[in-house]
N, C-alpha and C positions, 0 to 999 in steps of 0.2 A: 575453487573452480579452475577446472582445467586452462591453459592460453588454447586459445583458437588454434595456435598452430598444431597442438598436439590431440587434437581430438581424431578421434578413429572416424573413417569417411563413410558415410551415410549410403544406402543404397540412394540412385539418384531421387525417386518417388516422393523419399524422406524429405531431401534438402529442397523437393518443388515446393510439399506440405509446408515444411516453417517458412519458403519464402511467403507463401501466401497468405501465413499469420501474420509476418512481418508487414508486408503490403497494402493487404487489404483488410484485415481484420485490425490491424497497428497498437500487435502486443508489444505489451513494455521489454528491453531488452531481456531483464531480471526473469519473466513471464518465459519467452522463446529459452531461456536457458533451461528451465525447469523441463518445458516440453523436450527439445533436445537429449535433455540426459535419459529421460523415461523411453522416449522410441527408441535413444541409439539403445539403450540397455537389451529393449527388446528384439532390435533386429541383429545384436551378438545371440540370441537366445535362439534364434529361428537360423541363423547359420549353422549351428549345431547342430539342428534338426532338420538341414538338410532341405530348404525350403524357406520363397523371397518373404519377406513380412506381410508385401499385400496381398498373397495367398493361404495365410495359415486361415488356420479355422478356429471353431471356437473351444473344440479341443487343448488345441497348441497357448490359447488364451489362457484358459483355465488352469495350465500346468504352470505357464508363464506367472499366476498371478501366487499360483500356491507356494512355489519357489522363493518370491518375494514375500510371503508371508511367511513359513517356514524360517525365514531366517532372524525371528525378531522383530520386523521393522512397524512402526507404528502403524496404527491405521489410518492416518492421516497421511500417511506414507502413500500406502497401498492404493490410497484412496484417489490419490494425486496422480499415480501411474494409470489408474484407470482412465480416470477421465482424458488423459493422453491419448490413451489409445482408440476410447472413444469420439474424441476430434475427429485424429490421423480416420479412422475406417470410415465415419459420417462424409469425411473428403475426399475419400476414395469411391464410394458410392455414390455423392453429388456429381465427380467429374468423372463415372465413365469407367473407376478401373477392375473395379469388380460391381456386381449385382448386389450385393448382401453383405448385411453388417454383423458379423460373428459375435459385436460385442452386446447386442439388441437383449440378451437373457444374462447378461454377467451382474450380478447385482454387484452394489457400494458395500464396503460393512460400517458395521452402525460404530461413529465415534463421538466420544464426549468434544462437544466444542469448548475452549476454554475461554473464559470471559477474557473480551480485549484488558489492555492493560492502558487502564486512565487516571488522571488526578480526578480529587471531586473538587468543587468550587474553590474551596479556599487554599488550597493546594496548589491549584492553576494559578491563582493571584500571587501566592508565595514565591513558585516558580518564575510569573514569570514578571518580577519585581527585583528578583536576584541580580540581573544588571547594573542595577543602582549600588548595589551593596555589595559584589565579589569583587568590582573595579581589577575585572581580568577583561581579553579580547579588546572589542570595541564595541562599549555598554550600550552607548545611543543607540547603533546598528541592532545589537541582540534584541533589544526592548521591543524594537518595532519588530523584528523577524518574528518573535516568539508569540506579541501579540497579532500580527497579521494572519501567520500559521496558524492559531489556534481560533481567533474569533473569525476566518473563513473556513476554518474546515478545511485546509489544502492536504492537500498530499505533496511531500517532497517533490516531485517531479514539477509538480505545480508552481511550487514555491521559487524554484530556482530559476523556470523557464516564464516567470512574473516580469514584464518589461512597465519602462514608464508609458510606454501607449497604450498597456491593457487596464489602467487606473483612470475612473472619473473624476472629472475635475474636482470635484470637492474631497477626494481620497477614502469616499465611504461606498465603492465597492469597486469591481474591476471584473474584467471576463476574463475566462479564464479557457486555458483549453486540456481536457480530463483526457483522460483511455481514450482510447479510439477515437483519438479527434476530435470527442465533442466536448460543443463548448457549453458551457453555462458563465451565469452572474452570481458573485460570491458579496459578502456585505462582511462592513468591521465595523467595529464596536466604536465608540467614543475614545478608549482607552486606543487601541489602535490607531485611530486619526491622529490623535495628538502625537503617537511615539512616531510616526512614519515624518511630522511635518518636523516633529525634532530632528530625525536623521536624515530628511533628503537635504539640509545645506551641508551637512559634513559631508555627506556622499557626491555630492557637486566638489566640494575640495579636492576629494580623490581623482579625478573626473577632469582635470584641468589639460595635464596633458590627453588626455582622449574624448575630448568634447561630445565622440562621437556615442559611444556607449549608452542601451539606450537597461539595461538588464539593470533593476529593480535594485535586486540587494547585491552586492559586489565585497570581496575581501581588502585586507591591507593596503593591496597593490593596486587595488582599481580595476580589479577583473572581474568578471562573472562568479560567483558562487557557486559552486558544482554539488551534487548531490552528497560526495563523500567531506565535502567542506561544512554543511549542512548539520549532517550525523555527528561530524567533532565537535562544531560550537555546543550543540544541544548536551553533546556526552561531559561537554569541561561542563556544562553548569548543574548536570546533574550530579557530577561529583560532588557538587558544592550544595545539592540542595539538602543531603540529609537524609532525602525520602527514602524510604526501605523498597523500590520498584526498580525495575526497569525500564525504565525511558527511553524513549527514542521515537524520531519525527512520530512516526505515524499514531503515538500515544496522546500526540497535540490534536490532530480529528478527532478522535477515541472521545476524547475528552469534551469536543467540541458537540458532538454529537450524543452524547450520553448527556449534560449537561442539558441541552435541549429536551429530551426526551424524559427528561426528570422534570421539568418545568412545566410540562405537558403539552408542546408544540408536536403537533398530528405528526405520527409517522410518515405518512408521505412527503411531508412540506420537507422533513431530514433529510428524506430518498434524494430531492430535488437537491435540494442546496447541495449536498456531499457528493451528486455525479452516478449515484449506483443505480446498474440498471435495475436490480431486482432489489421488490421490497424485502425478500428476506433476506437480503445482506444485512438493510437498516433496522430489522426487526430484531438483530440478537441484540441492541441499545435498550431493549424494552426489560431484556434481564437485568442488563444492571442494573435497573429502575429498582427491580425485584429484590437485588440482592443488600442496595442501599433500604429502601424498607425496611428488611427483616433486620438488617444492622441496628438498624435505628432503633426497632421494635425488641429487641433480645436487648440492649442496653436499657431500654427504659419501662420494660415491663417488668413486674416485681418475680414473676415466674420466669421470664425470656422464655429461651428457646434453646432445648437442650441437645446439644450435637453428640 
């Protein structure tokens, strides 16, 4: 990802659009970078052709998106540029700067979605029991991070920006605040109680010279946990788990969430707990349901299931 300083400068229109996702909409930074690389891409594309971005048509659209296809890129790519663009022009016809949205006839193309990437039950236990047994980092600390993340469902951002005043007194849930500011109430397991009341006296140790710190999980030093602090812990213990996956924070939701949804707790009740506004984001959980099934069903049926 480019430094800030070197990025090529936005017609003005541009930079008002992402202040106003940043502001008022309060996309994640990761989120605003995606949209940024997709306009700026397109408004080098409309300089070319001679003409400001919030003027092109749906012409200039249509050539714009063939270009991007033409050259390889996934459709999940493609797919990602669209919806960019149809933000940016829905924003420009809310406030004023053109009449019509060019992008109203550009359809999506159709892409396979790939199943998130989860532990299944006994997996999650394996994982996240490895603190007792790698005697790497600082176990006590992992044990509860791993089981807190996974039996609420957080998402990284969540996890880190976790203070001790968003936790109920007895440590079996805590509010929490998602996307866009909103907050919900998350709930932990038994297993998580226990490993949080194990680590918050050694995290009070660390804590001595800074009485004042109020941030939940904290490193070596007795600082805040940062997102990219986060992503290392989880990667040193995936090293160490063996598992043949890819890991990483957001496979601890995955996981939290599928797991539910194999137990048969209503897809809505998942929607709530994990923050998303649409139910079809919680709905692709129901495939995994599917695919553990068929797993099950091809290993223990005498014909299976022939790929």
């Amino acid at each position: 990802m480019p430094n800030k300083r070197e990025r090529p400068p936005l017609p003005l229109v541009m930079e008002r659009y992402l202040a106003y996702l940043a502001s008022v909409r309060g996309l994640a930074v990761r989120t605003l970078e995606a949209y940024r690389l997709d306009i700026s891409r397109f408004a080098g594309y409309c300089i070319k052709q001679g003409i400001p971005a919030e003027a092109a048509t749906l012409q200039e659209v249509q050539r714009f998106m063939a270009d991007i296809s033409a050259e390889d890129k996934a459709a999940v790519t493609v797919n990602r540029a669209l919806a960019s663009l149809r933000g940016f022009y829905r924003w420009l016809v809310r406030f004023g700067y053109r009449k019509d949205n060019p992008m109203g006839s550009v359809p999506s193309l159709k892409a396979s979605k790939p199943l998130p990437v989860f532990l299944w039950v006994e997996e999650m236990a394996a994982f996240a029991a490895l603190p007792d047994h790698a005697h790497i980092l600082w176990p006590v600390r992992d044990k509860a991070l791993l089981l807190t993340m996974y039996s609420g469902g957080l998402r990284i951002s969540e996890l880190v920006s976790l203070s001790l005043g968003h936790l109920e007194g007895d440590l079996r849930s805590a509010r929490v605040i998602g996307k866009g500011d909103k907050e919900r109430y998350v709930f932990f397991s038994d297993e998580a109680v226990k490993a949080l009341k194990a680590y918050l006296p050694t995290r009070q140790e660390r804590l001595r010279q800074e009485p004042s710190r109020d941030r939940l999980f904290i490193n070596q030093k007795g600082e805040g946990l940062s997102v990219s602090g986060v992503r290392w812990i989880i990667n040193q213990y995936a090293r160490h788990s063996g598992l043949q996956k890819h890991l990483h924070p957001h496979a601890l939701r995955h996981s939290f969430a599928a797991h539910l949804v194999n137990a048969g707790c209503d897809v809505r009740v998942v929607q709530a707990l994990l923050g998303h506004e649409s139910i079809a984001t919680t709905q692709r959980y129901t495939h995994v349901n599917m695919e553990r099934l068929k797993a099950v069903y091809t290993k223990a049926h005498p014909h299976g299931i022939k790929k």
